[in-house]
N, C-alpha and C positions, 0 to 999 in steps of 0.2 A: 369510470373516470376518477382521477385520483388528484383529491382538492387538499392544500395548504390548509391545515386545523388553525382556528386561530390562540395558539398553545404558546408556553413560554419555549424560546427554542434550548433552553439549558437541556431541555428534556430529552432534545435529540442529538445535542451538540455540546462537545468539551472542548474548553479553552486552555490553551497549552500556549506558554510565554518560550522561546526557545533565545538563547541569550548567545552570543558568540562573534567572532570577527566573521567580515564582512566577505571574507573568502569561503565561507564553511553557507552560505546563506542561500546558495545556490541550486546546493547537493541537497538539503535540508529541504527547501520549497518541494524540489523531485521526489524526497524522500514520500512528504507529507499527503502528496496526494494518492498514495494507496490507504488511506486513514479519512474516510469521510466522516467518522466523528468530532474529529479536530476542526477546530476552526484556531488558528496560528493567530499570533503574535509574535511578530519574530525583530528582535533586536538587535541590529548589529553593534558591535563595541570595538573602539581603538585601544593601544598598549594603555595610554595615561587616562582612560575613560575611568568613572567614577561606578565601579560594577557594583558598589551597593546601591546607591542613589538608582541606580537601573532595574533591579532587583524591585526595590520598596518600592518603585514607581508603577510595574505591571502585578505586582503580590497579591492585592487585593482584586484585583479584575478577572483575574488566570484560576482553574482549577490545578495547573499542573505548572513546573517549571523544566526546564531543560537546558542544561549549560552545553555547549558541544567539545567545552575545552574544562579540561579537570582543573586547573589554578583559579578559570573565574569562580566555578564549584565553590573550592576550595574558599577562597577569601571572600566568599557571599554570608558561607556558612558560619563564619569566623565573628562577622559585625551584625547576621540578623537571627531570628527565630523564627525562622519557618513557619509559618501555621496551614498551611499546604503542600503536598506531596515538592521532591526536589530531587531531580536527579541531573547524573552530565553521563555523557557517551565515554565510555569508558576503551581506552584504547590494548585491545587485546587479541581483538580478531583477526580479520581478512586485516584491517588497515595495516595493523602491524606487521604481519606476515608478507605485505608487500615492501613495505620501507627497507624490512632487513633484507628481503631477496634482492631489492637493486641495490642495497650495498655491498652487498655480497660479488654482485657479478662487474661496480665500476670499482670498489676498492678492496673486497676482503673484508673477515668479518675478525682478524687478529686481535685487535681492543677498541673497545666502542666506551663512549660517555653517555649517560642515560641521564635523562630527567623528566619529571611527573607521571613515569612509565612504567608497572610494577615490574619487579624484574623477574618474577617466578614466571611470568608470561614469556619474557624475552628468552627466558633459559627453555622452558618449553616449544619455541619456536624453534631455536638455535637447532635443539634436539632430531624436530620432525626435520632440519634442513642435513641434518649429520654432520653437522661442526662440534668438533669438539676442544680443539686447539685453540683457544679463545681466550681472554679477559676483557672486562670490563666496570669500568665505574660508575656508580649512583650517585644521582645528588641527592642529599640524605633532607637535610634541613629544609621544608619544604612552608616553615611557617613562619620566613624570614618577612619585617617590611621592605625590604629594596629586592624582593626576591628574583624578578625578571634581569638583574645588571650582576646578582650572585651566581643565575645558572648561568648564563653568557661567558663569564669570569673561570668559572666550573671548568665549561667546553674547551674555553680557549687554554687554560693551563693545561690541561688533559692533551691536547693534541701538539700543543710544543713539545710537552714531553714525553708524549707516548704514541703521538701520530696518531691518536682517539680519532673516531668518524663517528661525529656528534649526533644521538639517535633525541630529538626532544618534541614534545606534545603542544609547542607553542608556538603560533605562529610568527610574533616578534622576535623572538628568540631564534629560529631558522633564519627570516630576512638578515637581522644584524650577521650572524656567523656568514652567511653569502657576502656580504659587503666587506668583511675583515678578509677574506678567501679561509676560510673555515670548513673544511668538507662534514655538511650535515647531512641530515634527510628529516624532513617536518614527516611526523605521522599525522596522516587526516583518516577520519572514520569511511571507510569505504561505502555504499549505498546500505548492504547487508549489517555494518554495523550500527546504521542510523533507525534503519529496522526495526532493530532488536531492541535498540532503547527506548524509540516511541511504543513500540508494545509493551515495553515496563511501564513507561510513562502512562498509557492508559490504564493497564489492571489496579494501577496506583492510584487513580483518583476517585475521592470520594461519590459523587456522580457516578463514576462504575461500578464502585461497589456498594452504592444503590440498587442497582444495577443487575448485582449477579445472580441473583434469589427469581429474577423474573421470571413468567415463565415463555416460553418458546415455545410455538406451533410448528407443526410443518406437515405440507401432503405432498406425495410423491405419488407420478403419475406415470405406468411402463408407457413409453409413446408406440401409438400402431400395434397394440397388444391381440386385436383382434385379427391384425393383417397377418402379425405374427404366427400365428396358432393355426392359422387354416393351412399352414406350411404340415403342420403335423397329422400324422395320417390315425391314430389313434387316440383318445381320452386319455390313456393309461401316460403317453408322452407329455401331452399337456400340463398336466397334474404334477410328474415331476419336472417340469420346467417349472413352474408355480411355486413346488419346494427351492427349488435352487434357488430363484429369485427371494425368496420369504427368507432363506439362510441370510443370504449375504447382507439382508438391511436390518438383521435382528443382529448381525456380527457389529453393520455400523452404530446402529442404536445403543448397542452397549459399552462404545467407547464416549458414547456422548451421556451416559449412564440415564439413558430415555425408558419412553414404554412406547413400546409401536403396536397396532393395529389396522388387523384387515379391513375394508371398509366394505370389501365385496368385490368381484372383477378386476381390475388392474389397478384400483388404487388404495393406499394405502395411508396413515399419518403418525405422526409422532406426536412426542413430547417432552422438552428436555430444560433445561434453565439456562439464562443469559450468558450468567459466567464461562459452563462448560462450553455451549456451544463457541464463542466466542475463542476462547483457547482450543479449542480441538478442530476448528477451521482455518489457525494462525490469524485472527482478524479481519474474519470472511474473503478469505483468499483460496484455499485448500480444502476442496470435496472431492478427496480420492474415490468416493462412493461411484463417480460418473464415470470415472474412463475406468474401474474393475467392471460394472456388470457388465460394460461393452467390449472388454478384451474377454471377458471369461467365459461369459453367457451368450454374447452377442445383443445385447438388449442395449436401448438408451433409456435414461428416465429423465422425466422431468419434474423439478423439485423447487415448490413456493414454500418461504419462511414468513412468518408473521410474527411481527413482537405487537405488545399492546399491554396497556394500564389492567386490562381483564383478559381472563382466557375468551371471551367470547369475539374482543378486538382484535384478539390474536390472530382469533382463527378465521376471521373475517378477511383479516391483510393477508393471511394465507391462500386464502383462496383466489383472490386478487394476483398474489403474486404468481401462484402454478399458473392463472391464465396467460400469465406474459410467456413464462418459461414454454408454454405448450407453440405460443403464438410466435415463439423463433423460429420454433421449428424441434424444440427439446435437445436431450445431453446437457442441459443448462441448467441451474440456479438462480433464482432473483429473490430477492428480499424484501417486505415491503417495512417502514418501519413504524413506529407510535405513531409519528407525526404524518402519515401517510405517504414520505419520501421516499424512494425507491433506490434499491443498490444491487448493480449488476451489469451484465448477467456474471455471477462467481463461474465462472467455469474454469477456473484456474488447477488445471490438476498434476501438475509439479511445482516444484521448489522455483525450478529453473525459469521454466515461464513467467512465473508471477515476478521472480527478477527483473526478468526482459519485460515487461507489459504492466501498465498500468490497469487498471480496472478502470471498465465507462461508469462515470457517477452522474445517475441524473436528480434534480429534484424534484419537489413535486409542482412547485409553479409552471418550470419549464413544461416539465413533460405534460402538464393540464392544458397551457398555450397550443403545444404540439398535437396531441392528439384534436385541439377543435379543428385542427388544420386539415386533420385524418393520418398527421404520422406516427405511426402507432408505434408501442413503445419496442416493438423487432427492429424495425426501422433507423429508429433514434438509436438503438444498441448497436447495429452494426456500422450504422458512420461514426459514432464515440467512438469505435473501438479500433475503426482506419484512418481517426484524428490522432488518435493515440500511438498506434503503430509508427505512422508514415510521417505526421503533418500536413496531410494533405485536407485540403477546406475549400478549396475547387475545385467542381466538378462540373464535364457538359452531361447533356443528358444518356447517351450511352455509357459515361464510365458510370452513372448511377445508378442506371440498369445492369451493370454487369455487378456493381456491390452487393443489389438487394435482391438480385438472381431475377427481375421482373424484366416487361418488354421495355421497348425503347420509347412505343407511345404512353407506358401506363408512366414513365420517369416522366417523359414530357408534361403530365397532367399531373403529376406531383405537385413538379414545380411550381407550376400556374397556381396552384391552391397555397404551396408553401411561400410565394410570391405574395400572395393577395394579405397574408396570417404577417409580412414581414419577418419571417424568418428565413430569410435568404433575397442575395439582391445580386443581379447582374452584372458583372465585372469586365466585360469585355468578349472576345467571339475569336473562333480558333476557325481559321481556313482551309480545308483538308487538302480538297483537290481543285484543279485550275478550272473547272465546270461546277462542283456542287455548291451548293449553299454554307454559309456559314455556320459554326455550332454557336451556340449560346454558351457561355462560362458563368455561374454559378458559384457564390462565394456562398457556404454555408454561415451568416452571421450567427444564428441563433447559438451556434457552439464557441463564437470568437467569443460574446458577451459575458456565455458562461463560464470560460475561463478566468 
């Protein structure tokens, strides 16, 4: 059973102030919930808003800042001194590369007007699109005070006299050119480039780099290793399937720059530091380890991570955590962490998915509630992870039996239990056919709360 320490929560949680207009607040909430270290602060700001007084006001509260637009950046930097990490999303990725392809396919990309926007980025965009017949102008002066009513000014001269298709980073500055008929295009950081800056944003704060020196457990578990073997008609087979397997997690081990050991039979452990692990999983998203030894070898494993104040805490939440990853059913990950809060199951093994998909995050109050109830933490992984997908937070008791692959009675007597624990209340009844009984419909609260 996995109990709330009564710990300071800084220990398992970094505070991130995120500062920007009130259109970027959205993408930014989506972004943040693959980052369950973060606990948000998120600020929305208009054009005439006072961006220092906003700044000064979350500074001292926040370990980390995050502008989403380079001029708040800009003009924060200008009035205060920092004494914590500060960065802004920086427009040069996917967003960019979208702004200039749809200008490209309503207007052409013959002379463009740029502001707050580096232009060696836009030139290397240009490039990958095979334009080469091009101009375009910068706005240079970038540390003016009327500086919002100079790039405006910029735009609009540019495009009387040059037909410029105004490319700029600001979102008042797009609105105003729309209402004069100014052909713009606002660049906004796309999900992937929100990404990238929250993960700067975390290796950047003091707290994590606390942080990086810790050390890391982890055991990993071949699942059905026994089942597996008796497939083999000789020792001699066994033995090199045993090396194959030993290759491929001393290959991963040393990108995590660990020391691995046999522990005897099918299981195995490591040991590696915060930091590394952290960057070599992209912020516990990415364990290519799972889907190679089951495309190469045919094997799954299953794999608990333990952080902790001592190796011996470590290894204790690790072993905690491989019983979850086993009790999925394995091919998974879960993590448990200092504070005995649980993250998972990582089983995110491309880029692409973890795009698409958010990670189920449970804590540890919830999932102690849950389990007294008998939903164990498989359970509670697989409806996170169909809340997550679908939206979906009703269910009768066949579609729950078909998520959690059990009968239709064992869903039935779920309920009843997850009923009685209040976490889940009945919402109304679906009538199939003009003889049977009615279904019961089931609103999963315990996930609406934790949202």
């Amino acid at each position: 059973m996995l109990k709330q320490h009564s710990i300071d929560e800084v220990t398992s949680e970094i505070k991130i102030g995120v500062i920007g207009p009130h259109a970027l607040m959205e993408q930014t909430k989506k972004s943040l919930k693959s980052f369950p270290n973060f606990k948000p602060i998120l600020c929305s700001v208009k054009y005439d808003s006072n961006i220092t007084d906003t700044a000064k006001e979350i500074m001292n509260g926040v370990d980390v800042i995050l502008f989403t637009e380079y001029h708040l950046y800009a003009s924060a930097k200008r009035e205060i001194d920092f004494t914590i990490p500060v960065h802004h999303v920086p427009l040069m990725g996917t967003g960019l590369y979208r702004s200039l392809f749809l200008i490209k396919n309503s207007y052409g990309l013959k002379h463009l007007s740029i502001d707050t926007i580096e232009e060696k980025y836009v030139e290397q965009i240009l490039f990958e699109l095979e334009e080469s017949n091009y101009e375009y102008t910068v706005f240079k002066n970038q540390s003016q005070p009327n500086m919002i009513e100079n790039i405006i000014n910029f735009h609009i001269e540019n495009y009387k006299n040059n037909g410029s298709i105004a490319i700029t980073g600001i979102e008042e500055v797009s609105n105003k050119l729309t209402e004069l008929g100014v052909a713009n295009q606002w660049v906004i950081p796309t999900h992937q480039d929100m990404i990238v800056s929250l993960e700067r944003a975390l290796l950047a704060t003091k707290t994590r780099r606390n942080k990086e020196s810790q050390i890391v457990f982890g055991l990993i578990n071949i699942d059905n290793f026994k089942r597996v073997i008796e497939k083999y008609t000789s020792e001699h087979d066994v033995q090199l399937l045993k090396l194959k397997v030993q290759q491929m997690l001393l290959d991963y081990i040393k990108q995590l720059d660990g020391h691995l050991l046999n522990l005897g039979g099918e299981e195995y452990s490591f040991i590696t530091t915060r930091g590394i692990f952290e960057r070599e999983t992209r912020g516990y998203k990415f364990i290519p380890l799972l889907q190679e030894t089951k495309s190469k070898i045919g094997l799954t494993l299953s794999i608990g991570v333990g952080f902790g104040r001592t190796a011996a805490e470590a290894g204790s939440h690790a072993r905690l955590a491989l019983r979850q990853s086993i009790e999925l059913g394995g091919n998974v990950c879960y993590i448990v962490r200092e504070d005995r809060s649980v993250i998972g199951p990582v089983d995110i093994t491309t880029h692409l998915q973890y795009e698409r998909y958010d990670l189920s995050i449970t804590d540890a109050k919830l999932l102690d509630k849950a389990e007294k109830a008998g939903m164990t933490a498989a359970y509670m992984t697989k409806l996170m992870a169909r809340v997550a997908r679908y939206g979906k937070i009703d269910y009768t008791a066949q579609e729950l039996a078909s998520t959690l692959n059990i009968t239709i009675r064992s869903a039935h007597r779920i309920f009843l239990k997850w009923m009685d624990a209040e976490l889940v209340d009945i919402v109304g009844e679906e009538k199939v056919t003009y003889k049977g009984r009615p279904r019961r419909i089931y609103r999963l609260s315990f996930i609406v709360e934790n949202e």
